[in-house]
PyMOL Python script that loads the backbone (N, CA, C, O; Angstrom):
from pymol import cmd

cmd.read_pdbstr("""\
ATOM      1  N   UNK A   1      73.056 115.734 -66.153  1.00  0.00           N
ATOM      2  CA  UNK A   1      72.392 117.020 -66.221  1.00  0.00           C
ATOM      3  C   UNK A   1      70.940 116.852 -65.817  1.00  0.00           C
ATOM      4  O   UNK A   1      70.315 115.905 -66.296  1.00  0.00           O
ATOM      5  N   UNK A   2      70.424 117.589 -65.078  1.00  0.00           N
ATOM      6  CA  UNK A   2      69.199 117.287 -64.446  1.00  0.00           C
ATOM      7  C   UNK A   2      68.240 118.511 -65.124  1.00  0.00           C
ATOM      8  O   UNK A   2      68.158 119.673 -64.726  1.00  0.00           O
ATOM      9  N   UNK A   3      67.672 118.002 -66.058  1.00  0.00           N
ATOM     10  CA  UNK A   3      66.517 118.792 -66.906  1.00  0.00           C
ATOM     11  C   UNK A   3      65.810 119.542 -65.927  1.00  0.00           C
ATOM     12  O   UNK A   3      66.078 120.720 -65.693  1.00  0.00           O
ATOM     13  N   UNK A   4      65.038 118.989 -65.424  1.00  0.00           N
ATOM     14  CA  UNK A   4      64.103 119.884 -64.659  1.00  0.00           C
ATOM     15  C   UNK A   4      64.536 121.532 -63.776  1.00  0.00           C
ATOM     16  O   UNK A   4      63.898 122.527 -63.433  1.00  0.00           O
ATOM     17  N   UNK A   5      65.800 121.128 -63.704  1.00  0.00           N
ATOM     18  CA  UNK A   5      66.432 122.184 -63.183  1.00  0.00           C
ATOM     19  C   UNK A   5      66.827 123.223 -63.663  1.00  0.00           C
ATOM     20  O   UNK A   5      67.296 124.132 -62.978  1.00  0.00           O
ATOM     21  N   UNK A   6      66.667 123.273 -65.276  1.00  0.00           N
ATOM     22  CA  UNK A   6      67.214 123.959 -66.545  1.00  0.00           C
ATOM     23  C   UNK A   6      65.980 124.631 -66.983  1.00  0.00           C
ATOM     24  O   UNK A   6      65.369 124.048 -67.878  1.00  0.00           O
ATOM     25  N   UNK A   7      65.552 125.579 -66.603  1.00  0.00           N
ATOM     26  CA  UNK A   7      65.020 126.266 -67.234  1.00  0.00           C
ATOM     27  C   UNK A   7      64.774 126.844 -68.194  1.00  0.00           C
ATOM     28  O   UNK A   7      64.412 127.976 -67.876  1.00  0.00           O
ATOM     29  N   UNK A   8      64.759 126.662 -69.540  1.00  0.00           N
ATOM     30  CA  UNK A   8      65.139 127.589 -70.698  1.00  0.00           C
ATOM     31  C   UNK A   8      64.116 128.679 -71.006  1.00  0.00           C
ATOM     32  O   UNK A   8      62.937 128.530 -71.327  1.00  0.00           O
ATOM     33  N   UNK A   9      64.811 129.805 -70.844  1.00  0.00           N
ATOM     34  CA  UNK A   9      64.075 130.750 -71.088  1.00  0.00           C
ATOM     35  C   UNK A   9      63.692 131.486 -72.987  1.00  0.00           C
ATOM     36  O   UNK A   9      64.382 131.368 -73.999  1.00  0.00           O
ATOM     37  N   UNK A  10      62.377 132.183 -72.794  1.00  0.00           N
ATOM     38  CA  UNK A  10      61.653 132.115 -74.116  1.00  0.00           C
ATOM     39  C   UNK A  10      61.650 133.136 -74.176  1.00  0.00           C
ATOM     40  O   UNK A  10      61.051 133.629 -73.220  1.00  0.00           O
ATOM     41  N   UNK A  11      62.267 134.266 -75.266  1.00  0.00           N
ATOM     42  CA  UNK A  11      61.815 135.539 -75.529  1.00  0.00           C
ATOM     43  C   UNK A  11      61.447 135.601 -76.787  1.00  0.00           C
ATOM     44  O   UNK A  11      61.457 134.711 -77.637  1.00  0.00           O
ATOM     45  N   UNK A  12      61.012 137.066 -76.887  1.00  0.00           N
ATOM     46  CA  UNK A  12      60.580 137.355 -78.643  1.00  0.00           C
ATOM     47  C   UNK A  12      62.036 138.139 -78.836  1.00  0.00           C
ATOM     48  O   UNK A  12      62.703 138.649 -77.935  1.00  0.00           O
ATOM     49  N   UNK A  13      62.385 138.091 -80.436  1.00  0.00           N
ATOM     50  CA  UNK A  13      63.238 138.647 -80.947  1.00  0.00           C
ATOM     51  C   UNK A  13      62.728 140.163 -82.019  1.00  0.00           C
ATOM     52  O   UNK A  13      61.889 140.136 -82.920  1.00  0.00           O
ATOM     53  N   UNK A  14      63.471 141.273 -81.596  1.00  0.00           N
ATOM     54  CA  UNK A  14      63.126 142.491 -82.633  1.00  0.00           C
ATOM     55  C   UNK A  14      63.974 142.290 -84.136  1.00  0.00           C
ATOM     56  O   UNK A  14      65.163 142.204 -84.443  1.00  0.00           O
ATOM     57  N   UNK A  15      62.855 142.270 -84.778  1.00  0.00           N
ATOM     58  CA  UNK A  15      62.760 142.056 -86.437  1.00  0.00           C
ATOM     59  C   UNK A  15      62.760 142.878 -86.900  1.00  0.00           C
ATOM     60  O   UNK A  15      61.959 143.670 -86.403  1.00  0.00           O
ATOM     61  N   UNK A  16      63.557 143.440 -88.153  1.00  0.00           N
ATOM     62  CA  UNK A  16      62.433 143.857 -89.434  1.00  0.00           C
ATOM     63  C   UNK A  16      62.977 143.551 -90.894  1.00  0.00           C
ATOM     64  O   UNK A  16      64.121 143.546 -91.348  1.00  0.00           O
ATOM     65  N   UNK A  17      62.078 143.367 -91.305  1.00  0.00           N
ATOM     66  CA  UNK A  17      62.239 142.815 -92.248  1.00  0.00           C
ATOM     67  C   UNK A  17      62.397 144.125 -93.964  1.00  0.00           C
ATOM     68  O   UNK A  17      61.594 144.981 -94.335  1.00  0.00           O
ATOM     69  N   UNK A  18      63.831 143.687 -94.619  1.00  0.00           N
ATOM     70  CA  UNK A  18      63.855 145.095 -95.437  1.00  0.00           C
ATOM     71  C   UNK A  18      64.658 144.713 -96.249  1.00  0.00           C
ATOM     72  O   UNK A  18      65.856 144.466 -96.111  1.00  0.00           O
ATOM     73  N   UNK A  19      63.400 144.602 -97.939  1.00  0.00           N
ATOM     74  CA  UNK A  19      63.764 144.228 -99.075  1.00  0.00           C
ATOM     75  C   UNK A  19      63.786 142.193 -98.735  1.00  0.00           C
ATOM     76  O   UNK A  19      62.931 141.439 -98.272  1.00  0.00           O
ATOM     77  N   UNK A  20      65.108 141.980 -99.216  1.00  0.00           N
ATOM     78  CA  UNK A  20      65.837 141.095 -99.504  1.00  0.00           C
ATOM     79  C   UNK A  20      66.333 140.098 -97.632  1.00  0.00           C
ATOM     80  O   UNK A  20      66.592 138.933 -97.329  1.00  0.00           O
ATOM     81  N   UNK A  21      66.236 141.338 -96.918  1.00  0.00           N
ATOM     82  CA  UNK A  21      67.129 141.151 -95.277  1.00  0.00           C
ATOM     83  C   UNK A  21      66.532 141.473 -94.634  1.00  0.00           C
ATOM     84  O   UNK A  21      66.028 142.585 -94.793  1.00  0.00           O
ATOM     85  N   UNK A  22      66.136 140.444 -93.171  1.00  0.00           N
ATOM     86  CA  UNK A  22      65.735 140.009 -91.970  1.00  0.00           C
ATOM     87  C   UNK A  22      67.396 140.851 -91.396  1.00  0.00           C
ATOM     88  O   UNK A  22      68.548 140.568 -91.724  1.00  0.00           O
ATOM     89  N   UNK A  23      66.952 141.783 -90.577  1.00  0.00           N
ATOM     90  CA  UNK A  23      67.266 142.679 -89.635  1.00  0.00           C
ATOM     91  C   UNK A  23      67.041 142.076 -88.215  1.00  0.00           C
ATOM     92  O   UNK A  23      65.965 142.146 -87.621  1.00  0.00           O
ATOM     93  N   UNK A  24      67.935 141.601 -87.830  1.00  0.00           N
ATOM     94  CA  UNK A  24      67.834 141.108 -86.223  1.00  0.00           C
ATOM     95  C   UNK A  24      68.528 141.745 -85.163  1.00  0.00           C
ATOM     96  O   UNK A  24      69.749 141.648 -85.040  1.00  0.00           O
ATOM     97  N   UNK A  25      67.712 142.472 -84.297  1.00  0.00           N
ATOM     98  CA  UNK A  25      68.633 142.863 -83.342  1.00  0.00           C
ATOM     99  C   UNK A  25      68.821 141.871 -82.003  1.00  0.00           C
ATOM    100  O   UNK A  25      67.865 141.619 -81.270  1.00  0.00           O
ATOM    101  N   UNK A  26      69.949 141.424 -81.808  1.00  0.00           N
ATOM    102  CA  UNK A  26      69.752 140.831 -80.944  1.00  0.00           C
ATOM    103  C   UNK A  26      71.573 140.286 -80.345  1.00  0.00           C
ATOM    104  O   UNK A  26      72.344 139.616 -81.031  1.00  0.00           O
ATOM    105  N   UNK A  27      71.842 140.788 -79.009  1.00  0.00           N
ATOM    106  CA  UNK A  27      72.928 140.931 -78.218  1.00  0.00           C
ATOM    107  C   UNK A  27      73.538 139.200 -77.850  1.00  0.00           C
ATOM    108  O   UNK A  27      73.146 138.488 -76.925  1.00  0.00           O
ATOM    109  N   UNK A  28      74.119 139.012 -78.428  1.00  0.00           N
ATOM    110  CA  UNK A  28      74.220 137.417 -78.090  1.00  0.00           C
ATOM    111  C   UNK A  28      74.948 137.164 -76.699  1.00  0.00           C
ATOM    112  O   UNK A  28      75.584 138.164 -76.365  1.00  0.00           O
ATOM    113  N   UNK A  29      75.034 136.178 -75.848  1.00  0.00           N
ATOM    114  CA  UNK A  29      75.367 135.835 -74.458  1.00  0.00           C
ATOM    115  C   UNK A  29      76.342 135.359 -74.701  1.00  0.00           C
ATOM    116  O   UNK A  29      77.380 135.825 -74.231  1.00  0.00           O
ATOM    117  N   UNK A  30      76.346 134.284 -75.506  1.00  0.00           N
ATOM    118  CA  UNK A  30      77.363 132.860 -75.616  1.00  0.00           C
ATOM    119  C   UNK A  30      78.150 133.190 -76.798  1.00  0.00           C
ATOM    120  O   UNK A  30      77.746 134.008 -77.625  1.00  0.00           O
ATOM    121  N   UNK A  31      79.618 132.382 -76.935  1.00  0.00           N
ATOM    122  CA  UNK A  31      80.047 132.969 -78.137  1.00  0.00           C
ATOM    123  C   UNK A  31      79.558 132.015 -79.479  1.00  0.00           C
ATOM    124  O   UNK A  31      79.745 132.322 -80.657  1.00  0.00           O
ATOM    125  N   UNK A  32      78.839 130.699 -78.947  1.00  0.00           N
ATOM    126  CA  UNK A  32      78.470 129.882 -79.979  1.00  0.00           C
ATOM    127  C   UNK A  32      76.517 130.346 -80.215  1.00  0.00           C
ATOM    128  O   UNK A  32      75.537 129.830 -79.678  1.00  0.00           O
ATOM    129  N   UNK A  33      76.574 131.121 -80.898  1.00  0.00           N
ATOM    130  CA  UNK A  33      75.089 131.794 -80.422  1.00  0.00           C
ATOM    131  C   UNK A  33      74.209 131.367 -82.042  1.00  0.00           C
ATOM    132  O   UNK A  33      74.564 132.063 -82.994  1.00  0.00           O
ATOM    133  N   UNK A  34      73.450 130.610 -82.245  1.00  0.00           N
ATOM    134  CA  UNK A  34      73.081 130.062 -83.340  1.00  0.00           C
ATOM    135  C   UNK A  34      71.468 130.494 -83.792  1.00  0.00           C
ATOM    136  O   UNK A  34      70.780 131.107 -82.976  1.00  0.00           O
ATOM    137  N   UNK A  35      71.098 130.252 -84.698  1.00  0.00           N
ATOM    138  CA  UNK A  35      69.615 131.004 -85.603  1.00  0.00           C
ATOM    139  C   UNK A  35      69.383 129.876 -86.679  1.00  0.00           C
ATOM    140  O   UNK A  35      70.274 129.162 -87.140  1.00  0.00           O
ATOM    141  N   UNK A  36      67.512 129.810 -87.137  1.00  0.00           N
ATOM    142  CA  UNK A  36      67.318 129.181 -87.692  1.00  0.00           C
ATOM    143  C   UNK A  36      65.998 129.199 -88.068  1.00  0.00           C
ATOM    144  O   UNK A  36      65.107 129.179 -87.220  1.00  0.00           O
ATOM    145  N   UNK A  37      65.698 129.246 -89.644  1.00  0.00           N
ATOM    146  CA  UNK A  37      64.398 129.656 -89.682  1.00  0.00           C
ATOM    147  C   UNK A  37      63.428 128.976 -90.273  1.00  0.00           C
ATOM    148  O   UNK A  37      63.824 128.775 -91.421  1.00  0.00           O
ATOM    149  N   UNK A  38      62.049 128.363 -90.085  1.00  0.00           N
ATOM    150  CA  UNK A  38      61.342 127.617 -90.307  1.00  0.00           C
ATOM    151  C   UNK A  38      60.305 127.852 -91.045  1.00  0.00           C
ATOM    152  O   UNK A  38      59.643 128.881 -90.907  1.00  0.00           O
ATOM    153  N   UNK A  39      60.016 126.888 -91.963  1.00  0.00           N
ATOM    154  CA  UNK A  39      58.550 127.209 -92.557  1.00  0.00           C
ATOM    155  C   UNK A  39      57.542 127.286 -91.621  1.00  0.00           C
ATOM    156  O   UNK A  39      57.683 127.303 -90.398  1.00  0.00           O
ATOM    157  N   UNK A  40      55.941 127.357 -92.611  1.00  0.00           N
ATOM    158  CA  UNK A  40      54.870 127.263 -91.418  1.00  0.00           C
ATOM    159  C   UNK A  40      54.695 125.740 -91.444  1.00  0.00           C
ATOM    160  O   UNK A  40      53.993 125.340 -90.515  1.00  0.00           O
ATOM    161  N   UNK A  41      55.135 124.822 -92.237  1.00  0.00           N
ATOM    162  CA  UNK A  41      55.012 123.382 -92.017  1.00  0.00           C
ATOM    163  C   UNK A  41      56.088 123.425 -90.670  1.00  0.00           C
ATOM    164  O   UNK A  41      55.738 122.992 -89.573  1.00  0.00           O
ATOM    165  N   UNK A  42      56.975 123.807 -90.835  1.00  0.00           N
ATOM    166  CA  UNK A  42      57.979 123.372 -89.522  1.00  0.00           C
ATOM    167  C   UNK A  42      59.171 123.139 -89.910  1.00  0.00           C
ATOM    168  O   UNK A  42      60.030 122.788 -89.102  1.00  0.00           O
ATOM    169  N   UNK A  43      59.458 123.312 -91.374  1.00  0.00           N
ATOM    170  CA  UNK A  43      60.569 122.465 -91.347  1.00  0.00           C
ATOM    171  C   UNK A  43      61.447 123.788 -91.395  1.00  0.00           C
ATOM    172  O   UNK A  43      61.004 124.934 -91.470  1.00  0.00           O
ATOM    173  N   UNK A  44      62.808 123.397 -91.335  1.00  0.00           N
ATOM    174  CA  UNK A  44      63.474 124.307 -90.762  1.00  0.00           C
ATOM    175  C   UNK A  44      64.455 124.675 -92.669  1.00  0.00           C
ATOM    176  O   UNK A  44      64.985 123.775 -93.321  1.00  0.00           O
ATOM    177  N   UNK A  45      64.405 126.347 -93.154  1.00  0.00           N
ATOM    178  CA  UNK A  45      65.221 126.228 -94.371  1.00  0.00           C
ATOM    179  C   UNK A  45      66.126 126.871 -94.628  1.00  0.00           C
ATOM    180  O   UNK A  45      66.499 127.167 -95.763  1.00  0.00           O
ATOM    181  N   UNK A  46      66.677 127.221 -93.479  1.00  0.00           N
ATOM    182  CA  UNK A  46      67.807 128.460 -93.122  1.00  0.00           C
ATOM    183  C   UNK A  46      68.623 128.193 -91.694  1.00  0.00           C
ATOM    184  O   UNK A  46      67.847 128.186 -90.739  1.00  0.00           O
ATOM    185  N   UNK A  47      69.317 128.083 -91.517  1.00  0.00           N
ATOM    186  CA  UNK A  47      70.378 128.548 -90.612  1.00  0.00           C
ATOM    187  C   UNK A  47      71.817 128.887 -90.550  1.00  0.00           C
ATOM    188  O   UNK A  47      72.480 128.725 -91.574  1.00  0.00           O
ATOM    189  N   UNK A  48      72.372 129.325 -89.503  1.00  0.00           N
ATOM    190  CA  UNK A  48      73.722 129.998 -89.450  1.00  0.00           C
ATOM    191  C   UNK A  48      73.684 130.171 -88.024  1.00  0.00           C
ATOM    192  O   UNK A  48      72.866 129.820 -87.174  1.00  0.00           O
ATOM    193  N   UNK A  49      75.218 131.056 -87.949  1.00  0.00           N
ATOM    194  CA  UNK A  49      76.094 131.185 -86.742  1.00  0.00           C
ATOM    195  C   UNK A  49      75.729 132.534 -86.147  1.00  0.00           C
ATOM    196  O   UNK A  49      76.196 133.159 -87.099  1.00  0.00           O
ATOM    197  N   UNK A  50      75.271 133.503 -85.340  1.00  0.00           N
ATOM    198  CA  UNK A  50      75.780 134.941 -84.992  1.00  0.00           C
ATOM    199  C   UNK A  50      76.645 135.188 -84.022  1.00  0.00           C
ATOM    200  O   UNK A  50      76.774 134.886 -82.836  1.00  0.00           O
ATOM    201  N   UNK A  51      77.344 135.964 -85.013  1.00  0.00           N
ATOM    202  CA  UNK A  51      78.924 136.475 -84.541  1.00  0.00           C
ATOM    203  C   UNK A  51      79.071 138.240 -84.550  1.00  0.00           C
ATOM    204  O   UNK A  51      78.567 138.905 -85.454  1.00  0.00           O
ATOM    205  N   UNK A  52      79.944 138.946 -83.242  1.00  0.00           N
ATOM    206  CA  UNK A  52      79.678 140.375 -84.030  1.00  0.00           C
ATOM    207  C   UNK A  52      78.502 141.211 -82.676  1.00  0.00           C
ATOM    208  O   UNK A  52      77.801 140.754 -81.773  1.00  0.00           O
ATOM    209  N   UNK A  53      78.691 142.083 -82.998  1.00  0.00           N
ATOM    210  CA  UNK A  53      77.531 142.881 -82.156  1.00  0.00           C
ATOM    211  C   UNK A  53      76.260 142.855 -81.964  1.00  0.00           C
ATOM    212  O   UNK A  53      76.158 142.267 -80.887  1.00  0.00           O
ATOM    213  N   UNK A  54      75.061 143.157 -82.376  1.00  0.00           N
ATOM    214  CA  UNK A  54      73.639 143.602 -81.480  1.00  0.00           C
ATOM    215  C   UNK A  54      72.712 143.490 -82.745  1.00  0.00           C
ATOM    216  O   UNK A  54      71.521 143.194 -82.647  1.00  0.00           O
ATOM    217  N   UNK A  55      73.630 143.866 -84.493  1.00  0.00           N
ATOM    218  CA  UNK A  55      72.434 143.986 -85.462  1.00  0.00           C
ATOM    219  C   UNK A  55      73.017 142.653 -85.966  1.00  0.00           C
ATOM    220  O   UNK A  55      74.218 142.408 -85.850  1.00  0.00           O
ATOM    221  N   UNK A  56      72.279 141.928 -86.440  1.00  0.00           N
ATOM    222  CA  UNK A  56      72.598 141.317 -87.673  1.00  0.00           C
ATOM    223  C   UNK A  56      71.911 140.872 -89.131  1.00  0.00           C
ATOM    224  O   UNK A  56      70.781 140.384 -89.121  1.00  0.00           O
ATOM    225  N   UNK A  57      72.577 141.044 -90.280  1.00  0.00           N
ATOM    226  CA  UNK A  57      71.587 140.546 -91.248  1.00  0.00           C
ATOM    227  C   UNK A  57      71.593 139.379 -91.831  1.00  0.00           C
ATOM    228  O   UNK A  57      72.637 138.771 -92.065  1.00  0.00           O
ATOM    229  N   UNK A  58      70.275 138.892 -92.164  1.00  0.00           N
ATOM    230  CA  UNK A  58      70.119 137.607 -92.344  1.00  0.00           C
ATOM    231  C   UNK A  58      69.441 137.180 -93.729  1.00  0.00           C
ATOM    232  O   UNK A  58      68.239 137.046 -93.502  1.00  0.00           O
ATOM    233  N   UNK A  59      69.704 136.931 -94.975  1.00  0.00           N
ATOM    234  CA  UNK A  59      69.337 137.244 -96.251  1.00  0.00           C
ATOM    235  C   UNK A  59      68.332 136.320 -96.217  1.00  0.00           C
ATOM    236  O   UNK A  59      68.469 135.220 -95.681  1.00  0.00           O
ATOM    237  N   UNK A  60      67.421 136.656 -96.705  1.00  0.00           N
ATOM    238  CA  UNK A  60      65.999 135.816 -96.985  1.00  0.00           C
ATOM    239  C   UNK A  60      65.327 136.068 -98.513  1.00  0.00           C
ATOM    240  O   UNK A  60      64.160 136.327 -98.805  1.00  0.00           O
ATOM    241  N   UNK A  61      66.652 135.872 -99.479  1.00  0.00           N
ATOM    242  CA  UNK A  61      66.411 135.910-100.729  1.00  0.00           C
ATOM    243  C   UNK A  61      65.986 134.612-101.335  1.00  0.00           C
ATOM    244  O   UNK A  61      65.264 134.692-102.329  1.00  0.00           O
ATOM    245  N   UNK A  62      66.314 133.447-100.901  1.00  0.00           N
ATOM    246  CA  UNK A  62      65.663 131.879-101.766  1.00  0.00           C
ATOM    247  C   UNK A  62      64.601 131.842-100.540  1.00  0.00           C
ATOM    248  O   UNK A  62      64.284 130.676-100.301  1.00  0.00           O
ATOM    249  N   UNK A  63      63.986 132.746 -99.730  1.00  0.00           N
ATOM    250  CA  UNK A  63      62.639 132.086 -99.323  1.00  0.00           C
ATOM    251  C   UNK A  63      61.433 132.916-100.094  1.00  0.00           C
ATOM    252  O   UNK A  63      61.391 134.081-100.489  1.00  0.00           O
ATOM    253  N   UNK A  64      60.389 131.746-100.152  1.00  0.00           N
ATOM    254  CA  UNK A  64      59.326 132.226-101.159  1.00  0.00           C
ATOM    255  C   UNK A  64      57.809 133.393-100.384  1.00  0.00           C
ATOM    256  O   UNK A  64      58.035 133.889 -99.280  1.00  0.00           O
ATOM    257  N   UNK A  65      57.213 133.523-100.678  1.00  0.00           N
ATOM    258  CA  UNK A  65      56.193 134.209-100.187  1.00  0.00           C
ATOM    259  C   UNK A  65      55.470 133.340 -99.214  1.00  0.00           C
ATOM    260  O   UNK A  65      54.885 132.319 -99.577  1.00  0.00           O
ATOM    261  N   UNK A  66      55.516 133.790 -97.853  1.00  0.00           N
ATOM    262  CA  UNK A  66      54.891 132.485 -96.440  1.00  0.00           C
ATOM    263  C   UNK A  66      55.024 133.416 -95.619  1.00  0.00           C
ATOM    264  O   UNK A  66      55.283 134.604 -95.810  1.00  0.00           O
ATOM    265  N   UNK A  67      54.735 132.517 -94.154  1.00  0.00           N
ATOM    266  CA  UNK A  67      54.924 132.643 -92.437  1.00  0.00           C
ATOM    267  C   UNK A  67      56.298 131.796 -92.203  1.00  0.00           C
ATOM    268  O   UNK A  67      56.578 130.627 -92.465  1.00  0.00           O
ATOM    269  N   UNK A  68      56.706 132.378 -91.875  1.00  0.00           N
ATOM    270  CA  UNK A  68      58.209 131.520 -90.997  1.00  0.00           C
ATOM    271  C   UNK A  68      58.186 132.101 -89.636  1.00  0.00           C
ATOM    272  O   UNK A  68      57.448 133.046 -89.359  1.00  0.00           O
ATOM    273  N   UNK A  69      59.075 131.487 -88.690  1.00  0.00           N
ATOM    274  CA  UNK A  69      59.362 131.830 -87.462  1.00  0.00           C
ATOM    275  C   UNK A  69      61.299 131.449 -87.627  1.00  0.00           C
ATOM    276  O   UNK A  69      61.859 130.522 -88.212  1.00  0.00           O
ATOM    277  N   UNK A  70      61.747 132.359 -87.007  1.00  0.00           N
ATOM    278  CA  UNK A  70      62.983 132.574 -86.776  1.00  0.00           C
ATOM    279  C   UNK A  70      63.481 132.473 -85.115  1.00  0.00           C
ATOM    280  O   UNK A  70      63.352 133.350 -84.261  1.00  0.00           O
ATOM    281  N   UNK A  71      64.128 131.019 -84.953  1.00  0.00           N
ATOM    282  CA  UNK A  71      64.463 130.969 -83.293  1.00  0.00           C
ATOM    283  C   UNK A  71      65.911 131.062 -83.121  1.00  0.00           C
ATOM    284  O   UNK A  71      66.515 130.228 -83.795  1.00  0.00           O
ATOM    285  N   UNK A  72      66.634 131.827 -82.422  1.00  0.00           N
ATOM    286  CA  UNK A  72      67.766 132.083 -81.369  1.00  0.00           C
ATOM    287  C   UNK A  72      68.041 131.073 -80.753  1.00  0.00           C
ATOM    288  O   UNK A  72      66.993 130.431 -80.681  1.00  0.00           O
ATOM    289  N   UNK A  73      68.855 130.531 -80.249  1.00  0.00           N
ATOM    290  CA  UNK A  73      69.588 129.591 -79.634  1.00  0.00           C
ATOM    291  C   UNK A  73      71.070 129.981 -79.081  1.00  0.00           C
ATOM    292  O   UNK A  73      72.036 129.889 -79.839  1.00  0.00           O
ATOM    293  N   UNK A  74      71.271 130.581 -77.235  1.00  0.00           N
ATOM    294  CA  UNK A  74      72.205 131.142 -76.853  1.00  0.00           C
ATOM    295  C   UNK A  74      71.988 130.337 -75.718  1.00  0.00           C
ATOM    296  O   UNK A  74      71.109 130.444 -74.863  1.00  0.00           O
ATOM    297  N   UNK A  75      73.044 129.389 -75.832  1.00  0.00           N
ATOM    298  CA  UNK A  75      73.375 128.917 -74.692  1.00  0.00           C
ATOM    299  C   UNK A  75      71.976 128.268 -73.909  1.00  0.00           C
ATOM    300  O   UNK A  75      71.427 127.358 -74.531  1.00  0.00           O
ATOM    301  N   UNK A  76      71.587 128.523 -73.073  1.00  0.00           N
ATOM    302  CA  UNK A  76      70.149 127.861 -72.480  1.00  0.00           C
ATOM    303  C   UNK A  76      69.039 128.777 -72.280  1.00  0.00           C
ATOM    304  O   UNK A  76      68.170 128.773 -71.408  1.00  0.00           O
ATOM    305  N   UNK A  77      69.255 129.630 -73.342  1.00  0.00           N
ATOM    306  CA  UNK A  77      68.203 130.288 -73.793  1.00  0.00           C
ATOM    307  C   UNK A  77      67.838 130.242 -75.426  1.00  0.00           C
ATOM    308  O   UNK A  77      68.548 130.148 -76.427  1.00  0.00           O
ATOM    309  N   UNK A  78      66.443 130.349 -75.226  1.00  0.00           N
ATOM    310  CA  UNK A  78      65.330 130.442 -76.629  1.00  0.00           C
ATOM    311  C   UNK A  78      65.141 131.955 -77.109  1.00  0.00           C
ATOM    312  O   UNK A  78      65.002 132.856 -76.282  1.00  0.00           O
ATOM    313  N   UNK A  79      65.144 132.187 -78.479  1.00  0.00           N
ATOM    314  CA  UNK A  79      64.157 133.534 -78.340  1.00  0.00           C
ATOM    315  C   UNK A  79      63.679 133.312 -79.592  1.00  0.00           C
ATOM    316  O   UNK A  79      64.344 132.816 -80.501  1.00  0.00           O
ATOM    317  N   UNK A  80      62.739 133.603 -79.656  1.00  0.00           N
ATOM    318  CA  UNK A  80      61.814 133.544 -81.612  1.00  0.00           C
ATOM    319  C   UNK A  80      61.188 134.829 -81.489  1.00  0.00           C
ATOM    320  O   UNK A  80      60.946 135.706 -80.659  1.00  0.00           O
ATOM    321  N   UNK A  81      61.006 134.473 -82.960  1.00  0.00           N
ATOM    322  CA  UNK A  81      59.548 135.525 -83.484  1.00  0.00           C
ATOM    323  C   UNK A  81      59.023 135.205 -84.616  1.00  0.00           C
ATOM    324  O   UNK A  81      59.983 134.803 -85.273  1.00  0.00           O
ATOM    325  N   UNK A  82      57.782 135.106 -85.474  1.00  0.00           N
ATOM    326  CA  UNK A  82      57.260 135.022 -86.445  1.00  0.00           C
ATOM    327  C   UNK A  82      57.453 136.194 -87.610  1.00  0.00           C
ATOM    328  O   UNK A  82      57.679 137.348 -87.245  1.00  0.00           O
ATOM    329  N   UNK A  83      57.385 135.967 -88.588  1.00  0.00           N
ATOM    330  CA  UNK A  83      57.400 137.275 -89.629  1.00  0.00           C
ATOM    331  C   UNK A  83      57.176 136.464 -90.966  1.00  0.00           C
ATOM    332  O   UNK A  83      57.382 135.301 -91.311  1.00  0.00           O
ATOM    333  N   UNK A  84      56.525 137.896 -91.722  1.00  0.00           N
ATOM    334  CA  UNK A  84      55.851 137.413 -93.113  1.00  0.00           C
ATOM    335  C   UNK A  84      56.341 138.112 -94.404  1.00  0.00           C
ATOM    336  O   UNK A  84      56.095 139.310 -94.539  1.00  0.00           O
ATOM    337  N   UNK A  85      57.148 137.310 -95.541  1.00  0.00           N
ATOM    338  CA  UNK A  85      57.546 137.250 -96.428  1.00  0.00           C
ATOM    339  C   UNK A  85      56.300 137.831 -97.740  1.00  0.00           C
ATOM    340  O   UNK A  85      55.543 136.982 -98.211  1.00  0.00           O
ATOM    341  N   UNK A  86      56.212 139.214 -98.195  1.00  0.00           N
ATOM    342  CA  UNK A  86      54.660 139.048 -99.307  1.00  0.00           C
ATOM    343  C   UNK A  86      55.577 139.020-100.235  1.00  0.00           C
ATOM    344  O   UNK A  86      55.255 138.910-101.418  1.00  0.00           O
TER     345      UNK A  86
END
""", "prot")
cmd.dss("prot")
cmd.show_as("cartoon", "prot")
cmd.util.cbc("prot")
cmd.orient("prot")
């Protein structure tokens, strides 16, 4: 596989965040289409699979009051976004 040739592309993802649930809209490409969400140290304290249509919810009840970023992973594409837990 010749990296350089692979472009991976970077988008932002539409959020919102309500109550208890991270609201993601987002149309997946691939059928193995994966998510994962990180502290502001980096480390990563959430992930899963998305399966299913365009919304999905994503419970963010054991995370504490912070900055996280939430990245997409479809196939050879990226997409994130940041969002804040008060």
């Amino acid at each position: 596989m010749n990296l350089i040739n692979k472009a991976i592309q970077n988008a932002m993802l539409n959020l919102t965040l309500r109550g208890n649930e991270l609201i993601l809209s987002y149309q997946r490409k691939t059928e193995r289409c994966s998510w994962s969400i990180f502290d502001a140290g980096g480390a990563e304290v959430s992930s899963g699979i998305l399966s299913g249509g365009s919304m999905h919810t994503i419970s963010v009840n054991d995370l504490s009051p912070n900055f996280y970023q939430i990245c997409v992973i479809d196939g050879a594409e990226m997409a994130n976004s940041r969002f804040r837990i008060t």
